[in-house]
C-alpha positions in Angstrom: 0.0 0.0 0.0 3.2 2.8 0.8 3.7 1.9 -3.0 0.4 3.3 -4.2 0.5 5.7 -2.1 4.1 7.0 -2.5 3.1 6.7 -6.6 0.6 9.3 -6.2 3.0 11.6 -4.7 5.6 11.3 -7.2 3.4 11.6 -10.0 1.7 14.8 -9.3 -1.5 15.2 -11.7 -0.1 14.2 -14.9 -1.4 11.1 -16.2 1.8 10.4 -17.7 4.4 10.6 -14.8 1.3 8.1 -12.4 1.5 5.3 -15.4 5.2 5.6 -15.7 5.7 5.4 -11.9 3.1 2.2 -12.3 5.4 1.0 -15.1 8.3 1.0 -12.6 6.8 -0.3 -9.7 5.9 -3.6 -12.1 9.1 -3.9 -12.9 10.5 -4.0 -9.4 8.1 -6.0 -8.1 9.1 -8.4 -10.9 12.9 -8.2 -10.0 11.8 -9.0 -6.3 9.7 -12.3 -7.7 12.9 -13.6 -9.5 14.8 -12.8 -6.2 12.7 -14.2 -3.8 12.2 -17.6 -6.2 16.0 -18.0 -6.5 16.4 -17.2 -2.8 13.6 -20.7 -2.3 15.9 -22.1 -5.1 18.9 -22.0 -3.0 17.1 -23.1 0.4 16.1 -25.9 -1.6 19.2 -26.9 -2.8 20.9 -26.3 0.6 18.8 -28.9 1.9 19.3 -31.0 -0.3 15.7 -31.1 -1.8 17.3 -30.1 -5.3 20.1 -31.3 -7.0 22.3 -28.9 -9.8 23.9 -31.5 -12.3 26.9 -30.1 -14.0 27.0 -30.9 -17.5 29.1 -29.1 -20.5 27.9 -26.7 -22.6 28.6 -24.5 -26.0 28.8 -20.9 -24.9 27.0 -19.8 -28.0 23.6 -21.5 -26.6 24.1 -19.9 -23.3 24.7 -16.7 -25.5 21.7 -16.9 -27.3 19.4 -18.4 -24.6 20.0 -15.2 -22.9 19.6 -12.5 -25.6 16.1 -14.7 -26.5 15.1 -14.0 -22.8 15.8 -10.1 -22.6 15.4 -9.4 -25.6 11.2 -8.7 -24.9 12.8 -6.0 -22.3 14.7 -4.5 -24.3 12.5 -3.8 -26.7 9.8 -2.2 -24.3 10.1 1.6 -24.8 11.8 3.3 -21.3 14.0 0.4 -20.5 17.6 -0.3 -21.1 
């Protein structure tokens, strides 16, 4: 709720600045999703309820793999 409110204060009356400042907050609330999963993901695996296997693999896919995943982000206007 601080969110919304604290929205509202930075954006003033213009329509503009309140759905930018909604932009944002998605965004971070995003980021802290993928932090808090990864966080679980590591609990997990220090308790040995998930096992990493190691295996070898061409740079090139890794490479690609992630330009595929940002690539939707990147192409959203206001991000970089």
């Amino acid at each position: 709720m601080a969110g919304f409110a604290e929205t509202g204060r930075i954006s003033g009356n213009s329509a503009a600045n309140a759905e930018r400042a909604r932009e944002m907050m998605g965004r971070q609330l995003s980021h802290m999703i993928r932090l808090v999963d990864d966080l679980l993901d590591v609990s997990r695996i220090n308790q040995n309820k998930m096992e990493l296997r190691r295996s070898r693999v061409l740079l090139a896919d890794v490479i690609s793999s992630a330009v595929e995943t940002a690539r939707p982000r990147s192409t959203t206007p206001g991000t970089s």
